[in-house]
N, C-alpha and C positions, 0 to 999 in steps of 0.2 A: 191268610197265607197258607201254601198246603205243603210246601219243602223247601229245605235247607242242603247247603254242600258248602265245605270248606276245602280249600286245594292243601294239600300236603308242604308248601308253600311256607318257609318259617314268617313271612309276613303277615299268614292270616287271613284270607282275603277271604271271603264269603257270600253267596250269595244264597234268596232268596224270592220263592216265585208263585203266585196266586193268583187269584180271578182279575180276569178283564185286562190280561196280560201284564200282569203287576210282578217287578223284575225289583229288588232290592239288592245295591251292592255295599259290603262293610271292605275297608281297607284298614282296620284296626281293630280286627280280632272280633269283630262285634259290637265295639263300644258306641260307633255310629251307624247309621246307614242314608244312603242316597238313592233315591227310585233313577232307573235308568231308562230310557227310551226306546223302546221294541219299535219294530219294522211296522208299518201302520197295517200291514195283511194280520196281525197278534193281537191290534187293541183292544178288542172285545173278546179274544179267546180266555178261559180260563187254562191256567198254566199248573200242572198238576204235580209236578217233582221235577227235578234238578239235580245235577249230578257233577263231580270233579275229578279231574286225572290224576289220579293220587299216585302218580311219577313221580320221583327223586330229581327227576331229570326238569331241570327248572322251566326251560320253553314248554315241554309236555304237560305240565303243571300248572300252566297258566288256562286248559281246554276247559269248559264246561258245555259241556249238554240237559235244554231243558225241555220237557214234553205237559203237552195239553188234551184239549178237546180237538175233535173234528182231525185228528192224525198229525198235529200240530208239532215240529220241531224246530229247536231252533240251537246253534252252534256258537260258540266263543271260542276265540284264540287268543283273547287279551284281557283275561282274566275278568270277565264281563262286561269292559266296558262297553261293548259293542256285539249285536247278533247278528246272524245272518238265519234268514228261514232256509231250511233244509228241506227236501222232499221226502214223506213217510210212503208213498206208496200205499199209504191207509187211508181210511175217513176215520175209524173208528177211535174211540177217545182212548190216549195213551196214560196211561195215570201211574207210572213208575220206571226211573231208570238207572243205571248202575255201569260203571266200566271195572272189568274184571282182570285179575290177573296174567291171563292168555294175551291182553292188550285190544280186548276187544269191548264196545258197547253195546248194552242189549238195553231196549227199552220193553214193555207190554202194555196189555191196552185191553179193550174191551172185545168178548167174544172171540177169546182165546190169544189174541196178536202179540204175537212175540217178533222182534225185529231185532235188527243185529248189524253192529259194523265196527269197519277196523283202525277207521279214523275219525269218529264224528259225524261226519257230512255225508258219505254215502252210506243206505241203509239198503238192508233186505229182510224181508219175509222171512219166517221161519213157518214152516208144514203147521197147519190149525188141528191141536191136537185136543182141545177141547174148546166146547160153545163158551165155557165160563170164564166170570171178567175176570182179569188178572188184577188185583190191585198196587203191589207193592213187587218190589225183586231188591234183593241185596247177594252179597257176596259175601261169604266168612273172611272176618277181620276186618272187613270194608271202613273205613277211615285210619287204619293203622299202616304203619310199614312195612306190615307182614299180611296184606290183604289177599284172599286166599283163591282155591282153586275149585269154591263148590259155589255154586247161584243157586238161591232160594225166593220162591214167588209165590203169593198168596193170591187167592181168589175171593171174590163179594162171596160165594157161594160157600165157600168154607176149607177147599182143598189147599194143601201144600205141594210144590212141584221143587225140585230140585234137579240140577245138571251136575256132574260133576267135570270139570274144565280138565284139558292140559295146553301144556306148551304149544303144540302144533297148531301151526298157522291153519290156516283155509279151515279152523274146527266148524263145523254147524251147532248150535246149542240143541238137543234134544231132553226135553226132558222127562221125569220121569213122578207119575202120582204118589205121593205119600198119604198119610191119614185122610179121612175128611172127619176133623174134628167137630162138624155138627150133627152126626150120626148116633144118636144116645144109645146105640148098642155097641159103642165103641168103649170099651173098656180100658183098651192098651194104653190110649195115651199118645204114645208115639212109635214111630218106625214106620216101615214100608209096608204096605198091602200084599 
């Protein structure tokens, strides 16, 4: 399995998602799980991270968005029971995604692919601001009630990118290089460049 998302949901609902489009869903906090059945275009994709609308707002809270290999997306509005493949506008492998405060989803990917949207289902490009793969993105506070206004994204290579979000609709996520903690003349530790 490569990731986990829990919906803000006081029911608990969970899901999970790995290679050869292996989709796990818990309706009990964790305590069980049932493989679900992806769209048969996913069965042989590997499925790379997964993600939950940590809305208050209980319909909004039922979304998840999951990403994989070859620009792979894929959409729930019923709390996983059920996917729908989305269009990434990519090939390249998507290996992390997050929905942010602003109300919007960004996934990333490989050789630089940052995507973006404001309901799930439709996505767009973001400007390739580096060759390097992105592996992971979160948001400050991301799983709490107070999930935040900054997205943070890691790379195979070593960099950290960060955006910092607001309210405004139509934003584009631009972001901006931090450390590259693999650099042994790097002393600092952290901060910006």
């Amino acid at each position: 399995l490569n990731g986990i998302a829990y919906t803000s949901h006081s029911s608990g609902y969970g899901i999970a998602v790995g290679d050869n489009g292996t989709i796990l869903r818990s309706t009990d906090k964790g305590n069980s799980w049932i493989q679900i059945k992806v769209p048969d275009a996913v069965s042989g994709i590997n499925l790379n991270s997964v993600a939950a609308n940590p809305s208050s707002n209980a319909a909004e809270s039922f979304q998840f968005v999951a990403v994989g290999d070859n620009g792979t997306i894929l959409y729930s509005s019923d709390i996983g029971q059920s996917w729908i493949v989305k269009s990434s506008g990519t090939t390249a492998d998507l290996n992390g995604v997050v929905r942010s405060a602003n109300g919007y989803w960004y996934a990333v990917g490989n050789e630089g692919t940052i995507l973006y949207s404001s309901n799930g289902g439709l996505w767009s490009a973001d400007p390739v601001l580096t060759s390097e793969d992105f592996t992971a993105i979160t948001v400050s506070g991301e799983g709490t009630s107070a999930y935040g206004q900054t997205c943070w994204a890691t790379t195979r290579q070593g960099s950290i990118f960060h955006r910092q979000t607001t309210l405004v609709y139509n934003a584009l996520p631009v972001l901006n290089i931090d450390e590259d903690f693999t650099d042994p003349e790097n002393e600092r530790g952290s901060g910006e460049k």
